[in-house]
C-alpha positions as CSV (number, residue, x, y, z in Angstrom):
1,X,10.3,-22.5,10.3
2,X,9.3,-18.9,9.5
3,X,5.3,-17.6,10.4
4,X,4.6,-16.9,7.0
5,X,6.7,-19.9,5.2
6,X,5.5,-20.9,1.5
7,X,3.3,-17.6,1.3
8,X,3.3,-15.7,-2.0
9,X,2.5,-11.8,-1.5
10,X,2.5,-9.2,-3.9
11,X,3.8,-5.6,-2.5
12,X,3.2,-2.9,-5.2
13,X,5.6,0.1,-5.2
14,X,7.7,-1.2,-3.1
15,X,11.2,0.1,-4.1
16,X,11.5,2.1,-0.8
17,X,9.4,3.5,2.3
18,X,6.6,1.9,3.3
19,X,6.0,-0.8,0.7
20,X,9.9,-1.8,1.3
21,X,9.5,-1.9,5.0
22,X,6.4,-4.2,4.3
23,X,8.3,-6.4,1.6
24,X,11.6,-6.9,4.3
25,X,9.1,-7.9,6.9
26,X,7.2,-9.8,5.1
27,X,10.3,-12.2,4.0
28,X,11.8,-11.8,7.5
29,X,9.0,-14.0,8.1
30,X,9.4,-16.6,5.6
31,X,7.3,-15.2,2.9
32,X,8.5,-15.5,-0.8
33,X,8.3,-11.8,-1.5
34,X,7.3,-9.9,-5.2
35,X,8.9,-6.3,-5.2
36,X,7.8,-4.4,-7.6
37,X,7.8,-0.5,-8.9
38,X,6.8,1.2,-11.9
39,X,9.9,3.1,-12.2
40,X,12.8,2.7,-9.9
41,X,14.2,-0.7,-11.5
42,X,17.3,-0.1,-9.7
43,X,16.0,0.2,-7.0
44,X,13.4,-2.3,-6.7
45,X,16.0,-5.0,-7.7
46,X,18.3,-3.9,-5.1
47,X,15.2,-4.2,-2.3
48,X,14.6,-7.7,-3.9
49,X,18.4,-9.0,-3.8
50,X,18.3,-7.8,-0.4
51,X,15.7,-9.8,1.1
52,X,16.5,-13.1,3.4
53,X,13.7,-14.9,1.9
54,X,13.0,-16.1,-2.2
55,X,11.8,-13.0,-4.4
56,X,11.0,-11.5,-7.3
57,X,11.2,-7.9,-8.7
58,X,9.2,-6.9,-11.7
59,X,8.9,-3.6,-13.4
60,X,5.1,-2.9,-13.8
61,X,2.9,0.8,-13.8
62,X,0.1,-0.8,-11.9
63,X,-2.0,2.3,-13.9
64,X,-1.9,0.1,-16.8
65,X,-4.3,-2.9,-16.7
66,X,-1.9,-5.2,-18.8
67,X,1.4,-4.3,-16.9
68,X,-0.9,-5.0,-13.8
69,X,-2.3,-8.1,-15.2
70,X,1.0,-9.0,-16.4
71,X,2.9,-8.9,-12.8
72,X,-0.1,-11.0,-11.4
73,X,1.4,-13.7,-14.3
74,X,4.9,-13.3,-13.5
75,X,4.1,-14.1,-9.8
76,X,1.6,-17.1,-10.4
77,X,4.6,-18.6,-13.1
78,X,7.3,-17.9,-10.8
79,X,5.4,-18.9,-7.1
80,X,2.9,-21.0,-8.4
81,X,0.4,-19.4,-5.8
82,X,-0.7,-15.6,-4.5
83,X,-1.9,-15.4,-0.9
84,X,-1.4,-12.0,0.2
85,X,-1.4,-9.0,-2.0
86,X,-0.4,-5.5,-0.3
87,X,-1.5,-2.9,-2.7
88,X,0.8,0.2,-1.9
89,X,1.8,1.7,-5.2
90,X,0.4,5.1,-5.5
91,X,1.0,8.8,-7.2
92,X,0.6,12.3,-5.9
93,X,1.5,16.1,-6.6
94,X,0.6,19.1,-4.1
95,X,-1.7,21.1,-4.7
96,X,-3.3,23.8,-2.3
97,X,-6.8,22.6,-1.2
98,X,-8.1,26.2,-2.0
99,X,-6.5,26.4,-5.5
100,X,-9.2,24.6,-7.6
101,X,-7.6,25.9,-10.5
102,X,-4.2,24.2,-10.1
103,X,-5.8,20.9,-9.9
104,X,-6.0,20.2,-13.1
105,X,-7.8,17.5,-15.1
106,X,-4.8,15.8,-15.7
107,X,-3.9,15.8,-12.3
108,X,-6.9,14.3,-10.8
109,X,-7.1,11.7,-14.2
110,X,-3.9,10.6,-13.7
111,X,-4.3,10.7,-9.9
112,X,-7.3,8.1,-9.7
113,X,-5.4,6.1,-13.0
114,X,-3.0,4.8,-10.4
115,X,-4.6,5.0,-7.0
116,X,-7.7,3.6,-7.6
117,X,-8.3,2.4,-11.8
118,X,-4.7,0.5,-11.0
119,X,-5.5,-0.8,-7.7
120,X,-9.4,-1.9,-8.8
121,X,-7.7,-3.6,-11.9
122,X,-4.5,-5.8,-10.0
123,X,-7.0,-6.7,-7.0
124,X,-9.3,-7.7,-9.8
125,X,-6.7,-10.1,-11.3
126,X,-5.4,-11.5,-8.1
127,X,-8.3,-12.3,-6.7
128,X,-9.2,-15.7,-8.4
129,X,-5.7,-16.6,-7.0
130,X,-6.2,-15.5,-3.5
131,X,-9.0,-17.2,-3.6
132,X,-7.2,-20.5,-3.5
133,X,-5.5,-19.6,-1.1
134,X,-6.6,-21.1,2.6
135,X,-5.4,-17.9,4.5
136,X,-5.5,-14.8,2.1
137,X,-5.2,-11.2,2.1
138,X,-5.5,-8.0,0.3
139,X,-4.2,-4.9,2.3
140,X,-4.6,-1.7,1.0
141,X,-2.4,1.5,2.4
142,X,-4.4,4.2,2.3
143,X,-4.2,7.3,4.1
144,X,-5.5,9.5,6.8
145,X,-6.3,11.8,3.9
146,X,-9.0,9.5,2.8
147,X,-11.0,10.5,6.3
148,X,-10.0,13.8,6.7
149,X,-10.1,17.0,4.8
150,X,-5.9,16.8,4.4
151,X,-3.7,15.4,2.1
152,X,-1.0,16.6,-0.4
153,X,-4.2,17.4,-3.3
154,X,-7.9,17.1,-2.7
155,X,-7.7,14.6,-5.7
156,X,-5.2,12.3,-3.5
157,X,-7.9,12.4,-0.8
158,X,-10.6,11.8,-2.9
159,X,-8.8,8.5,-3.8
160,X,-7.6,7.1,-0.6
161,X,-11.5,7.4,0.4
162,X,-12.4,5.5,-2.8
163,X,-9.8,3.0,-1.5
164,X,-11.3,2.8,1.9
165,X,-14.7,2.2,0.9
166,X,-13.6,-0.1,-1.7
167,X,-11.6,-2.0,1.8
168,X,-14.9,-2.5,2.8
169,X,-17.3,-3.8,0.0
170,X,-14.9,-5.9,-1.1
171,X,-14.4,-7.5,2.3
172,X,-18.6,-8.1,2.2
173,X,-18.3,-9.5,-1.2
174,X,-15.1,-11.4,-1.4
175,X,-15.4,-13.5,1.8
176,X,-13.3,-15.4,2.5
177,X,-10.2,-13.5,1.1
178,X,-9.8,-10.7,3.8
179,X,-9.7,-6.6,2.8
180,X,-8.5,-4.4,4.9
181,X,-6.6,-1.2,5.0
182,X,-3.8,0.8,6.8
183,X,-4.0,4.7,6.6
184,X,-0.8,6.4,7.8
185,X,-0.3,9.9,8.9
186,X,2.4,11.7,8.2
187,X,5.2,8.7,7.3
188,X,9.3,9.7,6.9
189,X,9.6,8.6,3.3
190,X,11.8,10.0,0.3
191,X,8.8,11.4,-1.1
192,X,8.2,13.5,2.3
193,X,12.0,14.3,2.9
194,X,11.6,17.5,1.9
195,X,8.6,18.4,4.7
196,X,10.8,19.4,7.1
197,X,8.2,22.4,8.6
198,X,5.4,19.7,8.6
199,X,7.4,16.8,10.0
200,X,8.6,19.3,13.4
201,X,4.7,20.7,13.8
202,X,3.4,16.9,13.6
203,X,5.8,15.1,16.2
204,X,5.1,18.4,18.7
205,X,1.6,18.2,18.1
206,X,0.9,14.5,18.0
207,X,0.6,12.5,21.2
208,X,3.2,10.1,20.6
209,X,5.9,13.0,19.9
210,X,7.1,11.6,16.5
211,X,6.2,11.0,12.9
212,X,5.6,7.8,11.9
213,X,8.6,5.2,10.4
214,X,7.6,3.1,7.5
215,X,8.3,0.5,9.8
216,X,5.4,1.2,11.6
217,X,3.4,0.8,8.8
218,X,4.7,-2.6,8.1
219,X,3.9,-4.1,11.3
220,X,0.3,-2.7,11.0
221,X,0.3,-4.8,7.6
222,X,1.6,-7.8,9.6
223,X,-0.7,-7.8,12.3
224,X,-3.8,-7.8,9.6
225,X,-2.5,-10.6,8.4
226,X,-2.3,-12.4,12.0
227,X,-5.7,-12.0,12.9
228,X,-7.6,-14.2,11.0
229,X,-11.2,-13.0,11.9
230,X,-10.8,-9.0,11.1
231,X,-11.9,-7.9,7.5
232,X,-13.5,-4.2,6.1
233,X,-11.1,-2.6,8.6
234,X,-9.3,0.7,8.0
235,X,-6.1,0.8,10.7
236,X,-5.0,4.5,11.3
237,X,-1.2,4.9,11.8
238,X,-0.9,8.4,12.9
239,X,0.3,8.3,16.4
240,X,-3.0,9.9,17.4
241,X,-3.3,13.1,15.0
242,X,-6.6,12.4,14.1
243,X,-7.6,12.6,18.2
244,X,-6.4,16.9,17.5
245,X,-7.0,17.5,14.0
């Protein structure tokens, strides 16, 4: 018998890094697993083949409403049932902080679209479901960015805090579906591969000498899920960064 046996979760762009991690331990566990990305079909199939457990990949740009509303279906007719639903998907381009006139409108509309408009919209449709659910969860992964004044564009930033402060009010109004968040530091993922500079300078400066594995991540998801009397929470994963920067 696995921990998490007959659980449903959702794991939204989870085609690689983090939200794979989370999706392979999640089903490690016994829980019937949806993979999903909004491009990397591929990919995301591969992840889902791959996992011990029963799952599900589906294509879906969590930016639309219907494609959003539309994996939410495909999971309920599929599973029958949504208990946890890990919204990871996200988009970002750097930009300089101090070059306000490379951030462009489109940038910062297409920015929140995703991060936050997408992830408002899916939580919104799951959460009648996790409501039935006698143990359920919404984790979002947010970022260090969202508390301090870094981050790959100030409009990334400015939508990991909306996701923060959305962690908590919909932990006080939700009740009792659990919210909470996990905001990683600097994470070895494909997208950061080529941050070679910035991944040396953080593991010297950090206290735990290393960047962080999406791993790491994942079992910051899992313990949320554990503890059955934490909600509104925002988990840092940074191996102590924020204790120097």
């Amino acid at each position: 018998m696995g921990e998490l046996d007959d659980r449903v979760a959702i794991v939204t762009g989870s085609s690689s890094g983090i939200g794979a991690a989370t999706a392979r331990l999640l089903s490690g566990l016994g829980c019937r697993v949806v993979v999903n990305s909004s491009s990397s079909v591929e990919e995301g199939t591969r992840v889902a083949q791959s996992l011990p457990n029963d799952a599900l990949y589906v294509q879906a740009d969590i930016g639309d409403q219907a494609q959003g509303q539309a994996l939410i279906a495909r999971t309920i007719e599929r599973f029958g049932r949504l208990d946890t639903l890990v919204n990871n998907a996200a988009w970002t381009t750097r930009v300089e902080h101090a070059d306000l006139d490379a951030l462009t409108d489109d940038i910062v509309q297409r920015t929140f679209q995703i991060n936050v408009f997408g992830t408002w919209w899916l939580t919104k449709a799951a959460m009648p479901y996790l409501r039935r659910s006698p143990d359920s969860n919404v984790v979002m992964i947010t970022s260090v960015a969202g508390i301090r004044p870094v981050g790959s564009s100030i409009a990334y930033a400015m939508s990991k805090a909306a996701l923060n402060h959305l962690t908590a009010l919909l932990a006080k109004s939700c009740g009792p579906v659990r919210v909470n968040a996990v905001a990683p530091g600097f994470v070895d993922t494909p997208l950061t591969a080529d941050l070679h500079a910035q991944r040396v300078a953080t593991a010297a400066a950090v206290p735990l000498h290393r960047t962080a594995r999406p791993e790491d991540c994942a079992e910051a998801v899992i313990g949320l899920l554990r503890n059955g009397y934490v909600t509104g929470q925002v988990i840092v994963v940074d191996g102590g960064s924020s204790l120097i920067w």
